[in-house]
C-alpha positions as a printed NumPy array, in Angstrom:
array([[ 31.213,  24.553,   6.076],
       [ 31.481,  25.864,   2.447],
       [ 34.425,  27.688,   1.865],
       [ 34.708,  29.122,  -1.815],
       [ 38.527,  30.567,  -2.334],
       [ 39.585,  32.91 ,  -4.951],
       [ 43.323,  32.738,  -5.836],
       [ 44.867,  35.877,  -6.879],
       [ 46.376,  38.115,  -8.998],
       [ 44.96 ,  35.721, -11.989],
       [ 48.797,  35.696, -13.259],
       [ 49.178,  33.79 ,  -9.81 ],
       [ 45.804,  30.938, -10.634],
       [ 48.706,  28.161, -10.554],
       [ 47.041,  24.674, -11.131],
       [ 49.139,  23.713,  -7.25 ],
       [ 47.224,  26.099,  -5.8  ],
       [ 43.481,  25.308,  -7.786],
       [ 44.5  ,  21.501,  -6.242],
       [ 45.322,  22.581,  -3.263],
       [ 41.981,  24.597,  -2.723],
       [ 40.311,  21.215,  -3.57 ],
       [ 42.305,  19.022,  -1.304],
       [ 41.295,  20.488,   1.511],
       [ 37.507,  20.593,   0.177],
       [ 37.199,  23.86 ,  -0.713],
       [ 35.702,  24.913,  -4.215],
       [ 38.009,  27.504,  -6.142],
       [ 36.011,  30.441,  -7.264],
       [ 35.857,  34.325,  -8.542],
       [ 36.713,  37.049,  -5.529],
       [ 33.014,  38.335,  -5.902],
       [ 31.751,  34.936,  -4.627],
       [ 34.423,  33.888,  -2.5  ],
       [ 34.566,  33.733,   1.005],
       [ 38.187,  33.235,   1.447],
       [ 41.351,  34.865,  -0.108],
       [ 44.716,  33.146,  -1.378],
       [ 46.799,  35.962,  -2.331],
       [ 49.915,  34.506,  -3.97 ],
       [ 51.87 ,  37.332,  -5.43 ],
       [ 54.734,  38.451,  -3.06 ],
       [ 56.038,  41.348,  -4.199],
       [ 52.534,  43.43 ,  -4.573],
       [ 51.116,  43.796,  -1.431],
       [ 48.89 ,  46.965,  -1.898],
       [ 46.689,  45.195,  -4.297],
       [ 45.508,  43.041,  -1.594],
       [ 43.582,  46.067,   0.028],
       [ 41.799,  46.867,  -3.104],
       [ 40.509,  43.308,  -3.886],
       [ 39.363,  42.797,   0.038],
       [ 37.659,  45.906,   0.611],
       [ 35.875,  45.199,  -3.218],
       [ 34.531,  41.845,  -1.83 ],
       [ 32.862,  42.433,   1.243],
       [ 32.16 ,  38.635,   1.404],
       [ 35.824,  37.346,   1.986],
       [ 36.314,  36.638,   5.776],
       [ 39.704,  35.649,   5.659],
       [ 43.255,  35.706,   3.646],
       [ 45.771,  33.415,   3.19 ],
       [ 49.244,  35.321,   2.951],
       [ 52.199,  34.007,   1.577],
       [ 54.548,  35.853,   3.772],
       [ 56.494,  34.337,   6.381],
       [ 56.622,  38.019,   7.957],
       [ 53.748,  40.398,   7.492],
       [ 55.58 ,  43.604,   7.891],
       [ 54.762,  44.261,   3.651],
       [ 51.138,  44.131,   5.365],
       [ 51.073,  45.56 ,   8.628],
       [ 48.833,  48.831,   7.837],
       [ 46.701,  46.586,   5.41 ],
       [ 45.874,  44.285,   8.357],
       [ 45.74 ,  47.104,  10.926],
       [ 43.026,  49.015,   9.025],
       [ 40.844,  45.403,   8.436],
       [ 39.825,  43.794,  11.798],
       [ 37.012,  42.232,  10.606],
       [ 38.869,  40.013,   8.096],
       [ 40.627,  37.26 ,   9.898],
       [ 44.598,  37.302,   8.685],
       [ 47.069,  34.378,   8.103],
       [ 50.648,  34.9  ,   7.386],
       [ 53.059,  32.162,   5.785],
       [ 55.108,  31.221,   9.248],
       [ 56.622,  28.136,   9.335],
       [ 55.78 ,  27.33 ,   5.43 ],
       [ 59.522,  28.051,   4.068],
       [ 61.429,  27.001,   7.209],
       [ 62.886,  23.721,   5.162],
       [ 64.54 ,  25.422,   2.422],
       [ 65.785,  28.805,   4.459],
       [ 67.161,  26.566,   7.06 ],
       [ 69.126,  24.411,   4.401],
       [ 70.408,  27.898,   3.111],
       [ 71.181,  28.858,   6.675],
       [ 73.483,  25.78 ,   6.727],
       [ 74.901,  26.254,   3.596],
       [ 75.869,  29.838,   4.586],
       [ 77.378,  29.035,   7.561],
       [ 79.588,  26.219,   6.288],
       [ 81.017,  28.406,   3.268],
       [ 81.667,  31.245,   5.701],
       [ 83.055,  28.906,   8.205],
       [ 85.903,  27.048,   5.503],
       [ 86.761,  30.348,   3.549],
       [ 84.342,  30.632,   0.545],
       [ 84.364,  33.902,   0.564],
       [ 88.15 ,  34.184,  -0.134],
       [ 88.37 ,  30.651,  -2.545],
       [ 85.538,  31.857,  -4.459],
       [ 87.259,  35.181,  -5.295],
       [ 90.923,  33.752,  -5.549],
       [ 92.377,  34.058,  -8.856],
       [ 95.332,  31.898,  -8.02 ],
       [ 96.022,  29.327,  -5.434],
       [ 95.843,  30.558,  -2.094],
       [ 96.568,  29.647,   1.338],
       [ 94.485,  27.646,   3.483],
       [ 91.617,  29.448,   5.533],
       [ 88.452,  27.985,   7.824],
       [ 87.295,  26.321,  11.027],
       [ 84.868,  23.392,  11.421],
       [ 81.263,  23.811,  11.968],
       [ 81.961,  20.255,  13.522],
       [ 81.616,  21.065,  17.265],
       [ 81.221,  24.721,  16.944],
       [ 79.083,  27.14 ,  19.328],
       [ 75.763,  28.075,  17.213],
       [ 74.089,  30.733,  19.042],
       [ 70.204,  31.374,  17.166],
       [ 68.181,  34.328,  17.469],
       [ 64.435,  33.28 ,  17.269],
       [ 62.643,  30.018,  18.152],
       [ 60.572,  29.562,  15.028],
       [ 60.288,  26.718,  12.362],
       [ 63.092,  27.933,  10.724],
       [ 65.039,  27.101,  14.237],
       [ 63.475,  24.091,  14.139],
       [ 64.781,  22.934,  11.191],
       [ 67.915,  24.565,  11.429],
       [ 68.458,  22.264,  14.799],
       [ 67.757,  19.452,  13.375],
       [ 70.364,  20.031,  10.029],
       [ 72.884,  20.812,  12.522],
       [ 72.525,  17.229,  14.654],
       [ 75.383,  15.714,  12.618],
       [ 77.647,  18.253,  13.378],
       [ 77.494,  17.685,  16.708],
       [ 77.09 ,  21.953,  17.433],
       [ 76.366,  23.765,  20.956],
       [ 73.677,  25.618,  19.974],
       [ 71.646,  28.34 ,  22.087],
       [ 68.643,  29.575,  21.129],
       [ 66.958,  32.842,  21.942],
       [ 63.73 ,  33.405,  21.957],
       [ 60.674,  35.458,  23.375],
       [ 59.918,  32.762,  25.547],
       [ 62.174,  30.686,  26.394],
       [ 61.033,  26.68 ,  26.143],
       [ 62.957,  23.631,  25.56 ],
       [ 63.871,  22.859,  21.778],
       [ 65.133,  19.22 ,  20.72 ],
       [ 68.431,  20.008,  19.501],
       [ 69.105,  22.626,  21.397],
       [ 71.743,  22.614,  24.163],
       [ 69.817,  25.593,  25.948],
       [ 67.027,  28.172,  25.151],
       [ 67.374,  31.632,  27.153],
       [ 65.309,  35.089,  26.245],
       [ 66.302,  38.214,  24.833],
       [ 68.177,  39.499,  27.615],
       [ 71.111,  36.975,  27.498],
       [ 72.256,  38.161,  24.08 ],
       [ 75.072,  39.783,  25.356],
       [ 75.759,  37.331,  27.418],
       [ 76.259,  34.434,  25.003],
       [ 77.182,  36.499,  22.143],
       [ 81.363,  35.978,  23.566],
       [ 81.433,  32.327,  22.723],
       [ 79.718,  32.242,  19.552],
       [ 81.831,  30.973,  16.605],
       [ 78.407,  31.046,  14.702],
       [ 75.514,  33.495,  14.808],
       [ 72.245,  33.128,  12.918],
       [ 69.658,  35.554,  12.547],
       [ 66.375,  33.397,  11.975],
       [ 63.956,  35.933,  13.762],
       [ 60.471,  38.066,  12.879],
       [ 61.383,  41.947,  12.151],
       [ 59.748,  43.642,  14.875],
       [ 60.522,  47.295,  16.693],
       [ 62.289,  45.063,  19.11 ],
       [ 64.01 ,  43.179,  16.933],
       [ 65.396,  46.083,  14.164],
       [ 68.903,  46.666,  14.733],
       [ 69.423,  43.827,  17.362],
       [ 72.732,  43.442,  16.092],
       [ 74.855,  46.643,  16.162],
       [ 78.196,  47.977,  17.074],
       [ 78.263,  46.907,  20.661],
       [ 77.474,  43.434,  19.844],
       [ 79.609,  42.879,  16.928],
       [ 82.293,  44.045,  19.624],
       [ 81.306,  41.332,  21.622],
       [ 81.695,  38.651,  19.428],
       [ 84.943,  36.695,  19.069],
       [ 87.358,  37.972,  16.096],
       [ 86.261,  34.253,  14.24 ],
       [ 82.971,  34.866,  14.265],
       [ 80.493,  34.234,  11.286],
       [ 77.247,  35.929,  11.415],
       [ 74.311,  34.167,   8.892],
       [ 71.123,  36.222,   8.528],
       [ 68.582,  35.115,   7.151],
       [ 65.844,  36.819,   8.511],
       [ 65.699,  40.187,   7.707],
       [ 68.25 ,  43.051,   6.599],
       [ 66.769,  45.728,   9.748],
       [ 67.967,  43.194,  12.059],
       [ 71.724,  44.412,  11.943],
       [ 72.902,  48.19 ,  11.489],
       [ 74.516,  48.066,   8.109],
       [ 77.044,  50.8  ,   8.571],
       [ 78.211,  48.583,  11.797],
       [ 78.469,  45.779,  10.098],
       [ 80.222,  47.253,   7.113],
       [ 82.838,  48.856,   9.914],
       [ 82.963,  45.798,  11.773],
       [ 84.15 ,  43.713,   8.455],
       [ 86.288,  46.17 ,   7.196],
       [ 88.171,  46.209,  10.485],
       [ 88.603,  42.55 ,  10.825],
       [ 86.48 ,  42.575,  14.031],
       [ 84.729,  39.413,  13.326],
       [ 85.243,  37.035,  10.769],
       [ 82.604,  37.372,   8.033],
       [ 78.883,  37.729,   7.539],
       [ 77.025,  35.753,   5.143],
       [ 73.807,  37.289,   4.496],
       [ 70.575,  36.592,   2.625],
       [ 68.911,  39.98 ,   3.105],
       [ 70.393,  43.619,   3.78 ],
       [ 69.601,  46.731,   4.507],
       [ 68.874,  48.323,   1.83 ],
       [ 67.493,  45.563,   0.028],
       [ 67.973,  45.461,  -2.754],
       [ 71.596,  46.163,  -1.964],
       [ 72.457,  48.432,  -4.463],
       [ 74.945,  48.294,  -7.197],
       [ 78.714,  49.564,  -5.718],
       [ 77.345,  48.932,  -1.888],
       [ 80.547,  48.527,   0.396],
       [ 78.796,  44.899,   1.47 ],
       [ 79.488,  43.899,  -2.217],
       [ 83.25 ,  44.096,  -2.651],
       [ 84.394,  43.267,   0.999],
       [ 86.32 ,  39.876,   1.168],
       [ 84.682,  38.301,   4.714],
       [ 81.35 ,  38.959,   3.245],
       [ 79.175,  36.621,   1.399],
       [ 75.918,  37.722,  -0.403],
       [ 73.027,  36.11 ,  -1.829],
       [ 69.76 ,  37.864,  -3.092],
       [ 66.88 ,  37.307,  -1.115],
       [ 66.436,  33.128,  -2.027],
       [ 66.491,  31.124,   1.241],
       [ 63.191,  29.989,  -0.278],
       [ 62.896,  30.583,  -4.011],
       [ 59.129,  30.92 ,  -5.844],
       [ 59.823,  27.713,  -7.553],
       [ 60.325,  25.894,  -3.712],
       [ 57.886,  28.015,  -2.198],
       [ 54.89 ,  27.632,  -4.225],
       [ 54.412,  23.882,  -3.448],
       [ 55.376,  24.598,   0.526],
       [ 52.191,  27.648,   0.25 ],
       [ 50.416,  24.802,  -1.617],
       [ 50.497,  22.606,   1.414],
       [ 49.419,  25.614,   3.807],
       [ 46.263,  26.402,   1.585],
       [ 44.972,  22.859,   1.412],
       [ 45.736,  22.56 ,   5.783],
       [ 44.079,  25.888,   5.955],
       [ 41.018,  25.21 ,   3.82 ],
       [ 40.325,  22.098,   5.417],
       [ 40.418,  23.757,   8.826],
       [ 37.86 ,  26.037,   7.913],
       [ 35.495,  23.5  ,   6.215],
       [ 35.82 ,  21.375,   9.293],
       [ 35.591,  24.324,  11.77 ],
       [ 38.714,  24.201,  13.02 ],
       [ 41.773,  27.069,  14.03 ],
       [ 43.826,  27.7  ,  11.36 ],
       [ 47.767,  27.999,  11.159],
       [ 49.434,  30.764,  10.979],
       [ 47.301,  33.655,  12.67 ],
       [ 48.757,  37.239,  12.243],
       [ 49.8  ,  38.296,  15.847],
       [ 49.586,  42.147,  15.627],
       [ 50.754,  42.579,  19.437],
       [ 53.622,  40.857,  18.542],
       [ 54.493,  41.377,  15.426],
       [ 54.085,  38.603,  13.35 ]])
């Protein structure tokens, strides 16, 4: 099957992703001619709708979002064009920042990196800890396997609960509040659906043990700010270290900014430079599906959300 793919904006016609067109045997070519769309700019969603409904001939789009909700009407209002979102295709790097988050909030980075003197000692061990995930994705794949070597009880939730190497068990949605009391470690590594905004509120920030780190790296609408905010201020749990908010951007004199158990970083579990050649890898799998008539990866699931 011939499968001509424009790459776009033109700011965005990286040689990784010209090579990665031609890996998977695809020919890389101007959006009036092309029959498939790599659309490789992030942060400008809306431009996507122009450029598809201009070229009638593209009958499918390669997104580079893990979670489509910048895209949500877009795809809504275009059944005909077939949709594939960026799942799975940054779970190596956000996972490593997962990790990373939860070690510095578990040995007191958040108070040594703010010390101006010496200061007494802080933190508990990851080693052996109770790791309780929300979502069953590849970022909770990876995230399973970083966490081997520290020997961790982790529980995963997820939609559907299935067996996941690493793992210790794998229950749905409705035991959240059920494991959420012997959790020294919570990570947020789910898709942002209705269901899934504001999973983590007052009542189960109550429920977790006074210890307790939470590491989100998801989304910001998966935990009620102002709970949070009260929840850290009062001591109620013992941090949250947190790669997206609510607002997001957090803005400048936020409460989240100056509290001591908190630990912020903007938005770069998976930064452009890491991501591009991880997208890369998706286009050429993708394009060689389609020239070989295969499914692709990554299908946009409006029912569920992602």
């Amino acid at each position: 099957m011939s499968v001509r793919v424009a790459v776009e904006p033109e700011c965005w016609r990286r040689p990784v992703l010209a090579d990665a067109v031609a890996r998977g045997g695809g020919t890389v070519s101007a959006p009036e001619s092309a029959t498939a769309l790599v659309w490789a700019e992030p942060t400008q969603a809306h431009l996507i709708a122009e450029l598809v409904d201009a070229n009638p001939g593209i009958e499918w789009v390669q997104l580079p979002y893990a979670g489509i909700e910048p895209v949500v009407d877009i795809v809504t209002a275009r059944p005909a064009v077939e949709w594939y979102c960026g799942k799975g295709v940054y779970a190596e790097p956000v996972a490593e920042h997962a990790l990373m988050l939860a070690l510095a909030g578990m040995r007191g980075m958040a108070t040594y990196a703010r010390a101006g003197q010496w200061s007494a000692p802080e933190g508990r061990n990851l080693l052996g800890a109770s790791v309780t995930i929300l979502g069953g994705g590849g970022i909770t794949d990876s995230l399973l396997r970083l966490l081997a070597p520290f020997d961790c009880e982790v529980t995963v939730l997820r939609n559907r609960p299935q067996p996941m190497a690493g793992a210790a068990r794998v229950v749905g949605p409705d035991a959240l509040a059920d494991v959420l009391g012997g959790t020294d470690v919570l990570v947020l590594a789910l898709a942002l659906t209705p269901d899934t905004t504001g999973i983590i509120g007052g009542s189960e920030l109550a429920a977790l043990p006074d210890h307790a780190w939470i590491v989100n790296v998801a989304r910001g609408g998966h935990i009620v700010t102002d709970d949070l905010v009260e929840a850290l201020r009062a001591g109620q749990i013992g941090g949250a270290a947190l790669d997206v908010t609510d607002p997001e951007p957090l803005p400048d004199g936020h409460p989240l900014w100056n509290l001591p158990n908190c630990l912020i970083t903007p938005h770069i579990g998976n930064t452009p430079e890491m991501g591009l050649a991880l997208l890369a890898e998706r286009v050429a799998a993708n394009v060689a599906s389609r020239v070989a008539g295969e499914p692709l990866i990554g299908p946009v699931y409006l029912d569920l959300g992602y």
